[in-house]
N, C-alpha and C positions, 0 to 999 in steps of 0.2 A: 504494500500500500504506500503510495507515495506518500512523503511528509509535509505537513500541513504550515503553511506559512502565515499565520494570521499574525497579528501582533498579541495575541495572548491565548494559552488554552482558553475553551469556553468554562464555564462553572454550569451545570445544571443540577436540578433535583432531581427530573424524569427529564430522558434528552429533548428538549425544545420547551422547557419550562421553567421558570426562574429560578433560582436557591430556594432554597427554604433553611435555614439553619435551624429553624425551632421542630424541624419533623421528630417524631416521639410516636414512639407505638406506630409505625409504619409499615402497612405488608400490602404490597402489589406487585400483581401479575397478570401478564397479556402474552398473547401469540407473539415468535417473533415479524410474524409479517403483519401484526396490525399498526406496526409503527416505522419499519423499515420499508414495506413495499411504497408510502406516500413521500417516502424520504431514497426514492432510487435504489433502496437496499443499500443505501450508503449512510453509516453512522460515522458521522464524520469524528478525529478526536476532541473527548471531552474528558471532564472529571466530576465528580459527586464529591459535596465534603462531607456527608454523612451516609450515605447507601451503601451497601454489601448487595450484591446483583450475583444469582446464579442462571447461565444461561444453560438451556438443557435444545442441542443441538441433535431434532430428531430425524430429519431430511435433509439433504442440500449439504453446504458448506461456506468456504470463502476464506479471508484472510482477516489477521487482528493485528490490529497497533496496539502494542502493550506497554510503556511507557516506551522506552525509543527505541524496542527491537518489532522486528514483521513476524508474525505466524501465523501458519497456516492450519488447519482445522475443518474435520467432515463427519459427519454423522456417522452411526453415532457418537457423544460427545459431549462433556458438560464442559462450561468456562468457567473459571468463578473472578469474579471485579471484586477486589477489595476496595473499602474508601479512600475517597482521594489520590487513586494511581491515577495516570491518562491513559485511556484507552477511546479504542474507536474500531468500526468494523465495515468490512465489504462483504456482504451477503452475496451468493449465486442468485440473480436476478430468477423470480419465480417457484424455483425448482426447493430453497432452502423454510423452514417453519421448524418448531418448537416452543420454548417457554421462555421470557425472563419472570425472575423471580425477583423483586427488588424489596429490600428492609432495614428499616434501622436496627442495628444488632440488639437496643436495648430490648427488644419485643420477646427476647424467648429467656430473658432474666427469671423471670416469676416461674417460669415452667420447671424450675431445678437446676441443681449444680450441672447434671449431667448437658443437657440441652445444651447448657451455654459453654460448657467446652467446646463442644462441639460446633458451634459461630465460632470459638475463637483457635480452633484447629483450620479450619477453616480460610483464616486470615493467615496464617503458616506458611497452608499448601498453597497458597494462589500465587504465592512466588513465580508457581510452574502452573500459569492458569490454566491451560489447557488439559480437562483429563479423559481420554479417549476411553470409552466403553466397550466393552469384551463381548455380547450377548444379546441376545432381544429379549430378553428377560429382567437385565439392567435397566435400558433403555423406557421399557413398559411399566415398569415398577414407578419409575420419580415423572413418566408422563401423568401414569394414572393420580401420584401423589399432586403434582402441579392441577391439572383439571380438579380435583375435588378444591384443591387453594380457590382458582378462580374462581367455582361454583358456589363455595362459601361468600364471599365479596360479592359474588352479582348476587345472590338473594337477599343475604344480610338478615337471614333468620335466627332468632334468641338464640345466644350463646355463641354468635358465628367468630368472634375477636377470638374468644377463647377456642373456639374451633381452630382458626387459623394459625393460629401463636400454636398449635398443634403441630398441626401438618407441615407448618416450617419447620419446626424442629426434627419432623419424620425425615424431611426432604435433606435437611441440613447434613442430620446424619449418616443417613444414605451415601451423600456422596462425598463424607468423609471415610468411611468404609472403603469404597470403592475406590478413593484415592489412596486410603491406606495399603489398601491390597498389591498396591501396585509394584515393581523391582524400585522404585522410584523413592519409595519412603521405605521400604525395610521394615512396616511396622503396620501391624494392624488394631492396637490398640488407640482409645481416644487418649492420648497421655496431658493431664491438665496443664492448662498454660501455666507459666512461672509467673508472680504475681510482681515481681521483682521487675522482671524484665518488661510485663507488659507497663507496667507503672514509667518506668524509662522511656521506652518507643513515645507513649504519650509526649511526656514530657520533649521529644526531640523532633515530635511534629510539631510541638508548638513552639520550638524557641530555635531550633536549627539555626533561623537566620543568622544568629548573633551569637547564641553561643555556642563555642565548641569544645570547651572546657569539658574533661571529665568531673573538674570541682565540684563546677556551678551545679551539677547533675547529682551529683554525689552530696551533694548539700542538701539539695531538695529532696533527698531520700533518706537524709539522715541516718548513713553510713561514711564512711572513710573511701578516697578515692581505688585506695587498693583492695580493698572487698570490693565495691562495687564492678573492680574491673574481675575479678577472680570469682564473684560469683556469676557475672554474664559470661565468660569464658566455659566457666563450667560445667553450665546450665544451653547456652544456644551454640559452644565449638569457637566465638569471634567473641573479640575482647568491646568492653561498651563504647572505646574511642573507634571501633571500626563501625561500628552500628550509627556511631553519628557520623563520619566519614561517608559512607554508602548513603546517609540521606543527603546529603549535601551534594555528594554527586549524581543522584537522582531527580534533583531538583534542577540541576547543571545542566545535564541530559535532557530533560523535558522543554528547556527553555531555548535550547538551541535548535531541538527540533523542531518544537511545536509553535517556534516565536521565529517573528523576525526581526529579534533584537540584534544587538550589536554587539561582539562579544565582551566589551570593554563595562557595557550598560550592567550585562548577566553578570559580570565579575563583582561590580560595585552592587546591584542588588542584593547577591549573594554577600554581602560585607566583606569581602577581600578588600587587604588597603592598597592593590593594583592590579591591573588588568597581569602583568606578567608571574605574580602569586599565584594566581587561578589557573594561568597556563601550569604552573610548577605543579600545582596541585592535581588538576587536572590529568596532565602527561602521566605524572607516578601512579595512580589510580586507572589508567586503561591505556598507558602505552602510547596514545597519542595526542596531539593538541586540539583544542577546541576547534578549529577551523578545521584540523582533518577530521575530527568525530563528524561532524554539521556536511562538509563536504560529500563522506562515505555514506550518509542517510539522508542526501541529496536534498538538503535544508539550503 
């Protein structure tokens, strides 16, 4: 998919609908062709600042932008969009349908501990959005789970919230299973998220820009810099200075592709105090300079 040169990613809620930051208790879902076929089957790239999207790809195919690399993906197939990545999609004009699933994670909180590992296993495996299904037996099982979702929402008969705060959590599960199953994770257990770590992640989505202090972080957790780096180490494989590193250059990534900034603009946004720190930064983090990253993905 060729890259998108707007002057900024777009922000939506649902693609072609404004932010909403206040969304809370959130569960929708539609065909993918009730919103792609009026849009050319072309989802151009976006972002969500609070939605978790599982697409369940039952027919057809196409290509994905996933923050600044291309994949490809055919039926069957699930995606999963965690909050806040850029993503965007080329459906096979006609031939492609299935489900998205769109929600604010907090929805399947009240339904028990287990449920909500499972959203935030979830948030893990979409590293590697794309998870190909083995069977028509897969495929039928989270079709049938998606149609009962929508069937709940179009009637909206007593009990249907708590109905559907249900069946996502079915849905969720499901294809954390079946992601776990795979050579890919080596694991078929839900293993709960680290409370440590996700507590971190938060924090470095929200402050990236400026800080990149292990301190600053290690303060707000009220631990010492050296635990907090020995317990992410030990607990996610990467020490917590690499965790902010990798947001910072995913944010780098996203700007050069999906913008038509300047790179000198993305350095200083990024609070670098020059445009040639970012290159330094930049280069030792993936080997090449921002102008040949942006070049190679034809930005």
């Amino acid at each position: 998919m060729a890259a998108v040169t707007a002057t900024a990613l777009p922000l939506f809620h649902l693609y072609g609908d404004p932010p909403d930051d206040q969304a809370f208790d959130f569960i929708h879902v539609e065909t993918i062709a009730s919103r792609s076929s009026v849009h050319d089957w072309l989802i151009r790239a976006h972002r969500h600042r609070n939605l978790f999207q599982i697409l369940l790809i039952e027919r057809g195919g196409g290509d994905m932008t996933f923050e600044a690399a291309s994949l490809g993906f055919a039926a069957p197939a699930a995606i999963l969009v965690p909050p806040t990545s850029a993503h965007g999609f080329r459906f096979r004009a006609g031939v492609t349908d299935g489900w998205v699933v769109s929600f604010t994670e907090d929805v399947a909180a009240a339904l028990g501990e287990r449920s909500n590992e499972a959203l935030k296993r979830l948030r893990a495996l979409a590293a590697d959005p794309v998870i190909p299904l083995a069977d028509s037996a897969e495929i039928k099982r989270l079709a049938t789970l998606c149609a009962d979702l929508h069937e709940e929402g179009f009637l909206a008969r007593e009990g249907y919230r708590l109905a559907m705060r249900g069946l996502l959590a079915l849905i969720a599960i499901e294809v954390v299973r079946l992601a776990a199953s795979r050579a890919r994770t080596g694991a078929v257990t839900l293993a709960p998220a680290d409370a440590t770590v996700e507590a971190l992640r938060r924090l470095v989505e929200e402050n990236f820009r400026k800080e990149r202090l292990i301190s600053f972080y290690a303060e707000k957790l009220a631990v010492t810099p050296d635990r907090l780096n020995d317990h992410v180490k030990r607990v996610s494989g990467v020490t917590a200075g690499h965790l902010i590193r990798q947001r910072v250059l995913t944010e780098a990534k996203r700007q050069l592709v999906f913008t038509g900034q300047p790179i000198h603009e993305v350095s200083y946004d990024l609070a670098f105090a020059d445009p040639s720190h970012f290159a330094r930064f930049f280069r030792k983090q993936t080997g090449m300079t921002p102008q040949e990253f942006r070049e190679r993905r034809g930005g």
